[in-house]
N, C-alpha and C positions, 0 to 999 in steps of 0.2 A: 727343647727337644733335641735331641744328639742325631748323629747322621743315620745312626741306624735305623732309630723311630724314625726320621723323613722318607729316607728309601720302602720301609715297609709302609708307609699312607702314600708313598706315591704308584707302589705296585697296586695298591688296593685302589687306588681311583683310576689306575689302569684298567685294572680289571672289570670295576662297577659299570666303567664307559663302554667296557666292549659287550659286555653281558648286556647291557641296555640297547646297544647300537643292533647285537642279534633277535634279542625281544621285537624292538622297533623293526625290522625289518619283515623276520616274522607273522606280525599283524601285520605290518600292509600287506604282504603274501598272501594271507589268509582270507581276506576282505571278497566274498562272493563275485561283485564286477572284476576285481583283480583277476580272481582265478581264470574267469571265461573269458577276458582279451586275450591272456596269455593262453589259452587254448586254442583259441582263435589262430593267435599269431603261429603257433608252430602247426594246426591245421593248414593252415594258407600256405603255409611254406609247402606244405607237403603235397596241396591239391595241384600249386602249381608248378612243382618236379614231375609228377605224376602229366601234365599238360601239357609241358613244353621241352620236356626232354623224353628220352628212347629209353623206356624203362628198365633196367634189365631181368626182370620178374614177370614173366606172365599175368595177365589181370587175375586168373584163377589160382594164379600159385599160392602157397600159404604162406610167404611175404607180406606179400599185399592182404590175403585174406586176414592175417591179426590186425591189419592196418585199421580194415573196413570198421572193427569189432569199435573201435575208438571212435574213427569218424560219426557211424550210428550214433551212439552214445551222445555225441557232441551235437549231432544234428537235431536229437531231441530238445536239447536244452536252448540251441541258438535261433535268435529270430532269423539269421539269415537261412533259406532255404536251399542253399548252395551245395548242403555240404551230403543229405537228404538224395536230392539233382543226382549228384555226381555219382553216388552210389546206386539209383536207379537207372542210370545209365552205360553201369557197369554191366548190370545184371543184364539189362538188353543188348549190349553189345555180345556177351558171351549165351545168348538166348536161356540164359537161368542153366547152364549147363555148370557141373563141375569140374572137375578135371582128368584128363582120362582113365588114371589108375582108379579104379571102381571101391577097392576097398584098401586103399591109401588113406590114413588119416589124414594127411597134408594136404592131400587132395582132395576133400572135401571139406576142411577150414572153412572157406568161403559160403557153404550151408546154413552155416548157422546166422550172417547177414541177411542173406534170403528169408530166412523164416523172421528173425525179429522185422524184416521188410513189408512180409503176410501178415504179421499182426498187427501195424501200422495200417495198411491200403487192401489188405485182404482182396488182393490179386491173384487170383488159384495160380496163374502161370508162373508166379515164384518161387515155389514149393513144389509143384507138382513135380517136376525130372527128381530130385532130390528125395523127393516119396516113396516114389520108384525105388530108387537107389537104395534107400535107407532099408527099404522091405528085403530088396537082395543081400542087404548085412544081416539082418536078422535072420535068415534061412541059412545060412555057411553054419557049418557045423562046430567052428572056434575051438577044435581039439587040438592046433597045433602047438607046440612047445614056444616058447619067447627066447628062446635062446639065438643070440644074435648071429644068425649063417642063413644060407639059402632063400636069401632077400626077406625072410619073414615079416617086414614092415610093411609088405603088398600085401599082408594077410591080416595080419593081427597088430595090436597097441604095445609093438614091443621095444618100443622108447617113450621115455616122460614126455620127451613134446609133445607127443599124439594125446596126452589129456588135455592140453589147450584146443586141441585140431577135432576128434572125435566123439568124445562123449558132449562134449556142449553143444555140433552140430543139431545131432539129436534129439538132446533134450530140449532144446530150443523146438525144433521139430514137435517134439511132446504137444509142447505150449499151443503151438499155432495151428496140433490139427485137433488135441484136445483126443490124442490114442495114445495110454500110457505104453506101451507098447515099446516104443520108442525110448522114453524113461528107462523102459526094463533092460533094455539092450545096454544101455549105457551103462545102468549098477554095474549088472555083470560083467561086463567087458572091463571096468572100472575097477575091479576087486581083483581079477586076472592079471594084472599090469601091478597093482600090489603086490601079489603074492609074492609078486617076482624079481620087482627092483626096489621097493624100501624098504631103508634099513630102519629097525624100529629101537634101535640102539639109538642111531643119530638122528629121527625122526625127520630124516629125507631120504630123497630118492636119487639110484644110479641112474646115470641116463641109459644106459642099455646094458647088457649080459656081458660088452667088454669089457666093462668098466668095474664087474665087482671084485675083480681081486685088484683093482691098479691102487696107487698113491703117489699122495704128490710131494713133493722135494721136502717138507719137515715129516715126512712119515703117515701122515693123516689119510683118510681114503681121500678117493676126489669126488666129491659134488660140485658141478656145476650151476654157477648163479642163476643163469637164464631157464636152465632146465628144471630148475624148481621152480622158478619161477612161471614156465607153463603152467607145472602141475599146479599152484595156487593158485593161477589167474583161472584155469579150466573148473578147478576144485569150487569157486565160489561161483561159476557159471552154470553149473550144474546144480549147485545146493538155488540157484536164483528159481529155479524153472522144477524144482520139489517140493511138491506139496506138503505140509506140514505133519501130517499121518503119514507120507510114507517108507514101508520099512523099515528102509536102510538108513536115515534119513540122520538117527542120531549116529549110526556109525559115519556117514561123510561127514559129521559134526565134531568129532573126539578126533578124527584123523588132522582136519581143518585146524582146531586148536591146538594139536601136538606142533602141527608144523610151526603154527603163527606164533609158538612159544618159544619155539627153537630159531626162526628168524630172527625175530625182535633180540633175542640173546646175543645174535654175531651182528647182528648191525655195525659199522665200521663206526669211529668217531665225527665223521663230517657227513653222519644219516644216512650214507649209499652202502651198498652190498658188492663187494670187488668179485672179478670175474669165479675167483675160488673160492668156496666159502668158508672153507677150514683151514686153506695157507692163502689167506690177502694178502700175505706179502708177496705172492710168487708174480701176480701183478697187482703194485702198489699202487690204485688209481680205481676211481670208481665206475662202475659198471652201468648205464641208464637201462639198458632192459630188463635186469632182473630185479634193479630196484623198483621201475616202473608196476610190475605185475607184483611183486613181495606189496608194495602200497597200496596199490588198488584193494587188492586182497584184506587187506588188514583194515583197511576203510571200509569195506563189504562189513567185514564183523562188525565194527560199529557201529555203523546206521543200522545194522538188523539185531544188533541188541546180544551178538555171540561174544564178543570182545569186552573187556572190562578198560575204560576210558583212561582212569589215571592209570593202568600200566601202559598200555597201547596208543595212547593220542601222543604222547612226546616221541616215540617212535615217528609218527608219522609224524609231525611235524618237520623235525629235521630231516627225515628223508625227502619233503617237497622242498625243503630250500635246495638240497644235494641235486634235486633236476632241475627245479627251474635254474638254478645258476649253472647249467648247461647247455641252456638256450643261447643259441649266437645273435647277434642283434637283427639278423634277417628271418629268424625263427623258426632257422636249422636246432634240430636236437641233435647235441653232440654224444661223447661217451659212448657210443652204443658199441656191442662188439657185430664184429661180423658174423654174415651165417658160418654155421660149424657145430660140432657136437661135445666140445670140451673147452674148460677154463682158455683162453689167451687175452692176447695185448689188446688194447684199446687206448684212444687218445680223442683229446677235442675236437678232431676233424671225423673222428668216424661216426657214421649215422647209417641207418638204416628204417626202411616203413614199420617192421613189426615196434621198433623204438618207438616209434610214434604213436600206435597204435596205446601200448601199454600206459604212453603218457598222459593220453586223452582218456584213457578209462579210470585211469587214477584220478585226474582232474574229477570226472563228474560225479565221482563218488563223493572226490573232498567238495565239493562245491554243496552235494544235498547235506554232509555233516555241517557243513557251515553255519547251513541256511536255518537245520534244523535246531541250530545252540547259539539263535544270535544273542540269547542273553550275555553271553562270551565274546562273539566275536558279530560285534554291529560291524554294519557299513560304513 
């Protein structure tokens, strides 16, 4: 064999090692007790930031409220009761109140914990202020325009965050008092926020009315990671709490899959979603909250059977290696960008709750696909 043949079987048994070394790694990631230590580990980091230091988020802010959305989730699945505890004790220290702005979507984020809380322990006192509240949304008359001026976000869902904050409140609400009422509030409020910030060209959304003429340094419009990333994480919280007849039900369906097609397409090469989704290069490093909620999301389709496995499972594959290998050994989640409303920087030291939040709901999604394919993936 000449040097040339050696050098090419020596890249090629480079290669075979590494590609095996990421499979092998992979499947142990993947292994059901794996996934929920590791859930654990970066829940516990988080219970006890939230315990022993001065938070700088109000319990009822919507920080903490995306947080709660994960913890829940987790506390279903873990035998420890702790985590259940902490979140009913949240709600009792703020007497089930939300936040003062009445028809702030941010401020009412933390509703929709409450209500998946009433369908666990069916406690009227969880739900009830938020009942109230939600009847006062329904009565406003929602004729104002979304155009970003004149604080409009005390009024109306006139940024994409407010689809993780407001319509799943709600509909969650639906669930627990069993008055579609509630549901309906949300379609339409839901479709009004369409109308108005996605592009059906790029099959995402601006985050708000300043943002439709802007772009970013190669030309492209800007969409924001994180803030699509609401809109998925909100968009399959509301499809969870739809009942199957209703209405509108295959239109949130066709919108669901435009986006999750148009995700999966920019996915970065090491499975994360960068803070811009159309110049990743403007910051070249990956994003953990919008990949957090882009996975979850895309894991909803699967387990409910809207996603198609051999395009979308290798998607999310690599995107859980892209988080968990952003866990610090103390089980801090890194990556994450700070609060704000447009693409920036981010680095391994930055973390933040709604991070968390995202990553635990992604967890329990991957954890029931697991459990449901262990012909694939045994323990």
């Amino acid at each position: 064999m000449n040097n040339f043949g050696k050098k090419t079987v020596a890249i090629l048994v480079i290669f075979y090692f590494a590609f095996n070394a990421r499979a092998q790694k992979a499947d142990t990631l993947l292994k059901p007790k794996i996934i929920l230590n590791t859930m654990e580990k970066v829940a516990n980091w988080q219970l006890n930031a939230w315990l022993t230091k001065v938070s700088k988020w109000p319990k009822s802010d919507w920080t903490n409220g995306a947080a709660y959305t994960g913890i829940f989730e987790l506390g279903k699945l873990s035998h420890n009761g702790k985590y259940l505890e902490y979140l009913i004790n949240v709600g009792d220290s703020l007497k089930w109140n939300t936040g003062r702005r009445r028809f702030f979507a941010d401020d009412y984020c933390i509703a929709q914990t409450y209500a998946n809380l009433y369908i666990k322990y069916k406690d009227k006192k969880m739900i009830a202020k938020f009942k109230a509240q939600a009847d006062s949304i329904i009565a406003q008359p929602h004729e104002v325009s979304l155009e970003w001026k004149n604080n409009v976000q005390l009024k109306e869902w006139a940024w994409c965050d407010a689809m993780f904050m407001g319509p799943t409140s709600l509909s969650y609400l639906a669930t627990a008092t069993g008055e579609r009422k509630y549901l309906d509030i949300a379609d339409k409020l839901w479709w009004k926020t369409y109308d108005y910030l996605y592009d059906p060209a790029e099959h995402l959304y601006f985050r708000d009315g300043s943002y439709l003429n802007k772009k970013e340094k190669n030309g492209k419009k800007v969409f924001w990671s994180r803030g699509n990333g609401w809109v998925m994480g909100g968009l399959v919280r509301v499809l969870e709490n739809m009942p199957a007849n209703y209405p509108d039900r295959k239109r949130f369906i066709t919108l669901y899959k435009e986006m999750a097609a148009k995700i999966a397409a920019i996915q970065q090469p090491d499975g994360s979603w960068h803070a811009s989704l159309l110049d990743p290069e403007s910051f070249p490093v990956k994003e953990t909250s919008g990949t957090g909620f882009y996975t979850y999301a895309l894991l909803w389709g699967l387990n409910n059977g809207v996603l198609d496995k051999a395009t979308y499972w290798p998607v999310v594959q690599k995107a859980w290696i892209a988080l968990t290998s952003s866990i610090h050994p103390d089980g801090m989640l890194g990556y994450v960008q700070r609060v704000g409303a447009a693409p920036d920087s981010v680095d391994e030291n930055s973390t933040e709750v709604y991070g968390v939040g995202a990553f635990l709901l992604t967890g329990t999604q991957l954890y029931k696909y697991v459990n449901q394919n262990t012909a694939r993936h045994k323990k």
